[in-house]
C-alpha positions as CSV (number, residue, x, y, z in Angstrom):
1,X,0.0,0.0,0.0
2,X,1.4,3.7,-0.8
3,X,0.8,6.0,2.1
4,X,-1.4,9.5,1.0
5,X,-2.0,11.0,4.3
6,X,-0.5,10.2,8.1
7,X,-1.7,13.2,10.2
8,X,0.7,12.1,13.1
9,X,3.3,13.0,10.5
10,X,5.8,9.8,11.1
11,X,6.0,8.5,7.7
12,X,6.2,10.6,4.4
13,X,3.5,10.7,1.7
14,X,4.1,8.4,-0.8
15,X,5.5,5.6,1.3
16,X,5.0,2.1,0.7
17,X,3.5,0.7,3.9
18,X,4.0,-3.2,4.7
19,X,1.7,-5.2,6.9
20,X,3.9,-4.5,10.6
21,X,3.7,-0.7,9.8
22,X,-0.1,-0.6,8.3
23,X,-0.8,-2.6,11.7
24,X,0.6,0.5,13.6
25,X,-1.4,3.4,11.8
26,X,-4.6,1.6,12.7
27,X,-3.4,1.2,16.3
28,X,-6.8,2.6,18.4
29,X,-5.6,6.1,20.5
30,X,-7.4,5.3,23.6
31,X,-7.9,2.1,25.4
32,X,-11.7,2.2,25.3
33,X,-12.5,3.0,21.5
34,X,-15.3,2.4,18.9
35,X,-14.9,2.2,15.4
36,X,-17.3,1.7,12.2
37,X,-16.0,-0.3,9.0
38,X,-17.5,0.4,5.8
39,X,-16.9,0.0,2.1
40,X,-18.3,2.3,-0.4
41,X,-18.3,2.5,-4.3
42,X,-17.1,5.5,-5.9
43,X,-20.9,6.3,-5.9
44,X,-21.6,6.1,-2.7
45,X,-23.3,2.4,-2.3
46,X,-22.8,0.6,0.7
47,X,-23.0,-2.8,-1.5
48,X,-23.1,-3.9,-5.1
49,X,-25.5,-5.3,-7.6
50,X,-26.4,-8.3,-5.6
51,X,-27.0,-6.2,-2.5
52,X,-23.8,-7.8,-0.4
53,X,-20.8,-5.5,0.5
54,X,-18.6,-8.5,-0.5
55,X,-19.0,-7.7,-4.5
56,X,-17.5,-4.2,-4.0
57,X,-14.8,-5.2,-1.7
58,X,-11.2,-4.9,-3.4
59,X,-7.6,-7.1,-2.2
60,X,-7.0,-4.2,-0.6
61,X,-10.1,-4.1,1.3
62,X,-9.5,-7.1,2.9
63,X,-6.3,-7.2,4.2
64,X,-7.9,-3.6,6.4
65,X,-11.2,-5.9,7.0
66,X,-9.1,-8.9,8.7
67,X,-6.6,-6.4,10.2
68,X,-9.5,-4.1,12.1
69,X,-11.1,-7.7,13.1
70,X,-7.3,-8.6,14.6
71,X,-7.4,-5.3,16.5
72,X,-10.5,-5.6,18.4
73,X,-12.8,-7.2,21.1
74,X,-15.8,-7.5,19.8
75,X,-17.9,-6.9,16.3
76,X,-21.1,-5.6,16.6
77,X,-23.4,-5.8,13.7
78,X,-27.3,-5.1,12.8
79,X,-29.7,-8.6,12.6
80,X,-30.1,-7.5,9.1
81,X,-26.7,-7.8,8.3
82,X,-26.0,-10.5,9.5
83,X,-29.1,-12.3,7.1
84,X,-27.9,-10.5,4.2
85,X,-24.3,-11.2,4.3
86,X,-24.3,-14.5,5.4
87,X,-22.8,-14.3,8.8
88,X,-21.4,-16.8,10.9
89,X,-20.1,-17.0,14.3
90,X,-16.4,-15.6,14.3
91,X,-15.1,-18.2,16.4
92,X,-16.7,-21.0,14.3
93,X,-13.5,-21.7,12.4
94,X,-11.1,-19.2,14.5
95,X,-11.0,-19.5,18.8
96,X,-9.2,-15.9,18.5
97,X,-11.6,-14.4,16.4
98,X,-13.8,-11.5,18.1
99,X,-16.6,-11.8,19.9
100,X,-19.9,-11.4,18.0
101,X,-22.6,-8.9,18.9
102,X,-26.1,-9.3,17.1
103,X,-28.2,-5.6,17.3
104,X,-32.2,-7.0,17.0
105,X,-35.0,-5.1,17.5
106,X,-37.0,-7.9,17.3
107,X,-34.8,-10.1,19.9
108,X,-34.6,-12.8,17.2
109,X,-30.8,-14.5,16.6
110,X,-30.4,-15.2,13.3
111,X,-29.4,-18.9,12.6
112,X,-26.1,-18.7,10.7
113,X,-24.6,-17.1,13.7
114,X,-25.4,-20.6,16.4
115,X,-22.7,-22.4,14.5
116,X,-20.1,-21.3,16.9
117,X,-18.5,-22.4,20.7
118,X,-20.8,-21.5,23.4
119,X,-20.2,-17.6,24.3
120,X,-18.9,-17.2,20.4
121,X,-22.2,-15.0,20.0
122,X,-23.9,-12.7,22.5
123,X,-27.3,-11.0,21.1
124,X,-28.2,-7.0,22.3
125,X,-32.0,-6.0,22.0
126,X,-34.7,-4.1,23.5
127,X,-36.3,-5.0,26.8
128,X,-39.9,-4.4,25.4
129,X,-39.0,-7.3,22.4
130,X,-41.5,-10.1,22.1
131,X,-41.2,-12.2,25.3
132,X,-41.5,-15.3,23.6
133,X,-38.8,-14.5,20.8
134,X,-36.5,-13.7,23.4
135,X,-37.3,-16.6,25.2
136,X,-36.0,-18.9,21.7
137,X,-32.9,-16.7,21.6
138,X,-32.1,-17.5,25.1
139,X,-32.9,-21.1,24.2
140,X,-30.1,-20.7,21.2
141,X,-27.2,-18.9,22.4
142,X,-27.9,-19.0,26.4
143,X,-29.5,-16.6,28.7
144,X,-26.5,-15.0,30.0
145,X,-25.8,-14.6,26.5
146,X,-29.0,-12.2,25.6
147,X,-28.8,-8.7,26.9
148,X,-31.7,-6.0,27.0
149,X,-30.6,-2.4,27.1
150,X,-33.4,0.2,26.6
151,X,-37.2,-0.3,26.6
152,X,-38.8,0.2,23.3
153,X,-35.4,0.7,21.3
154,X,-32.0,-0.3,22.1
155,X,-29.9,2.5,24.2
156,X,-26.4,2.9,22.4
157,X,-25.0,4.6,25.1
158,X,-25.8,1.8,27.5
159,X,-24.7,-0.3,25.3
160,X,-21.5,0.7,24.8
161,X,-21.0,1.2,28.6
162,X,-22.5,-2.5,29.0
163,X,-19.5,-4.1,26.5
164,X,-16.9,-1.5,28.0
165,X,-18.3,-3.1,31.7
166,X,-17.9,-6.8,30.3
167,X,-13.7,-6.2,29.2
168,X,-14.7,-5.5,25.6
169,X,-12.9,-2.2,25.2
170,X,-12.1,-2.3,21.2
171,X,-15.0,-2.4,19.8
172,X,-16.0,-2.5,16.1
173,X,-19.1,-2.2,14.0
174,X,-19.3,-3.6,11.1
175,X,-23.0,-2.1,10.1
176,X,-25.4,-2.1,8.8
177,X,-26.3,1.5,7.2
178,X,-28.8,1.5,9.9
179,X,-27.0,0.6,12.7
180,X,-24.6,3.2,12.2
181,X,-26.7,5.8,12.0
182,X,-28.3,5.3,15.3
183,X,-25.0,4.6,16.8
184,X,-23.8,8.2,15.1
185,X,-26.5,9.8,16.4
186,X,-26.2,8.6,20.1
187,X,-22.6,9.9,19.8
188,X,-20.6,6.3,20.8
189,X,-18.7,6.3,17.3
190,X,-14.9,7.6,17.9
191,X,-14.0,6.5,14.5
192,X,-15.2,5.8,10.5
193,X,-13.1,4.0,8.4
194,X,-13.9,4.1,5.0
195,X,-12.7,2.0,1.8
196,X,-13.8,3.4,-1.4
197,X,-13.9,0.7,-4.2
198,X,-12.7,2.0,-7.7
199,X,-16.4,1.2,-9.1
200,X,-19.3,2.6,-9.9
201,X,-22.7,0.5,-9.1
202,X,-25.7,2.8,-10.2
203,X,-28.8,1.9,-9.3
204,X,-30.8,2.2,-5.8
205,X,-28.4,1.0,-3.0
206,X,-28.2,2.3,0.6
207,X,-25.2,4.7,1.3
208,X,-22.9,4.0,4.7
209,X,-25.4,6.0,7.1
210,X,-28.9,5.4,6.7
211,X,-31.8,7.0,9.0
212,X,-32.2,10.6,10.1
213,X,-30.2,13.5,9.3
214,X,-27.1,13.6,10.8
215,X,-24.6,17.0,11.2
216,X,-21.2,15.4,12.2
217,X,-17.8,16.8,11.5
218,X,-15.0,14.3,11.1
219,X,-11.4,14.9,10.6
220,X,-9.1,12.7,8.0
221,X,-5.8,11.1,10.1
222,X,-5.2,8.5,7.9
223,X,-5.7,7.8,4.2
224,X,-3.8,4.7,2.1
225,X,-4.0,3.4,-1.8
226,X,-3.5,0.8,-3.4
227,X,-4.8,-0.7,-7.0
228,X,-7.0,2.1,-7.1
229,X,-8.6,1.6,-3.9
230,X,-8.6,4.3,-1.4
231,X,-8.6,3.4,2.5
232,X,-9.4,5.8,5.4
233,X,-9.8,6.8,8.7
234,X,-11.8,9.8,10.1
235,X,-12.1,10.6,13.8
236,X,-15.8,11.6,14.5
237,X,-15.9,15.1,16.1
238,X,-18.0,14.9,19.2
């Protein structure tokens, strides 16, 4: 990768940047952080034509994907998500993978996530969900396992402080659009970091953010190409 921008000034523009050194610019600053992951075409979509982020990720991409994953406690992402892209439980196939955290309104896990060690997968949701749907989650991935925070809609802030309280400090969210707006709006993101794809998609596609309007000033501190793709980070302003 070929270094554009390193705000803390250590390495010059230009540089190549190998995997110890690329691990080092995406070092979190502070030992409690939150971070979002997204990819993006050069048009703004969140995914591509088939509606999954993996058909717009890059090489590239992927090496910042795994890395982030590497650097972290615990992945939060929205139900949705999870059912569109296919997830499974991190620690199906890897013990040191991160844990996973499903966001679901409805309480509901989805199934490709049960495939994992006991504790792989912890599920956040509302405390006003259907009784009976939380009752089957609890069933699935075990009631210590299934947390509520908030009563008709799940409190961010308590969230985060929840995951923080439980020794998962690092914490990254790897969407949905949804999911990342709320959590932008409850002001618990510290970080974006952004691949753009060098492709256009067209067509109706959600962007990264998706939800109310939103007024948030981020500044650039890192920014990285390579094969056309450009890779970011942005500290959120709060």
């Amino acid at each position: 990768m070929r270094l554009l921008l390193d705000s803390s000034s250590t390495l010059a523009p230009g540089q190549s940047v190998d995997a110890a050194t690329l691990a080092d610019l995406y070092v979190a600053p502070a030992r409690r952080w939150l971070r979002a992951n997204f990819v993006a075409s050069l048009d703004g979509a969140a995914n591509g034509a088939d509606h999954r982020s993996g058909s717009i990720n890059t090489p590239a991409d992927h090496v910042v994907f795994d890395l982030l994953r590497r650097l972290t406690d615990v992945v939060v992402v929205g139900a949705g998500t999870v059912r569109a892209e296919g997830y499974p439980s991190l620690r199906a196939e890897d013990p040191r993978a991160p844990v996973l955290m499903v966001v679901s309104h409805r309480g509901a896990v989805p199934p490709s996530v049960v495939d994992g060690p006991f504790g792989s997968v912890y599920l956040i949701t509302r405390e006003g969900a259907d009784p009976a749907t939380l009752d089957a989650s609890r069933a699935l991935i075990g009631e210590e396992f299934v947390l509520t925070v908030g009563d008709q809609a799940v409190d961010f802030v308590k969230m985060r402080n929840m995951l923080e309280d439980k020794g998962f400090r690092q914490i990254l969210c790897e969407g949905g659009p949804s999911l990342v707006n709320s959590m932008l709006a409850a002001g618990v993101v510290d970080e974006l970091d952004l691949t753009w794809s060098p492709i256009i998609v067209g067509g109706e596609h959600p962007t990264i953010a998706r939800g109310p309007d939103l007024n948030l000033p981020a500044s650039p501190t890192l920014l990285l190409e390579e094969d056309g793709t450009i890779l970011g980070r942005w500290y959120v302003n709060r």
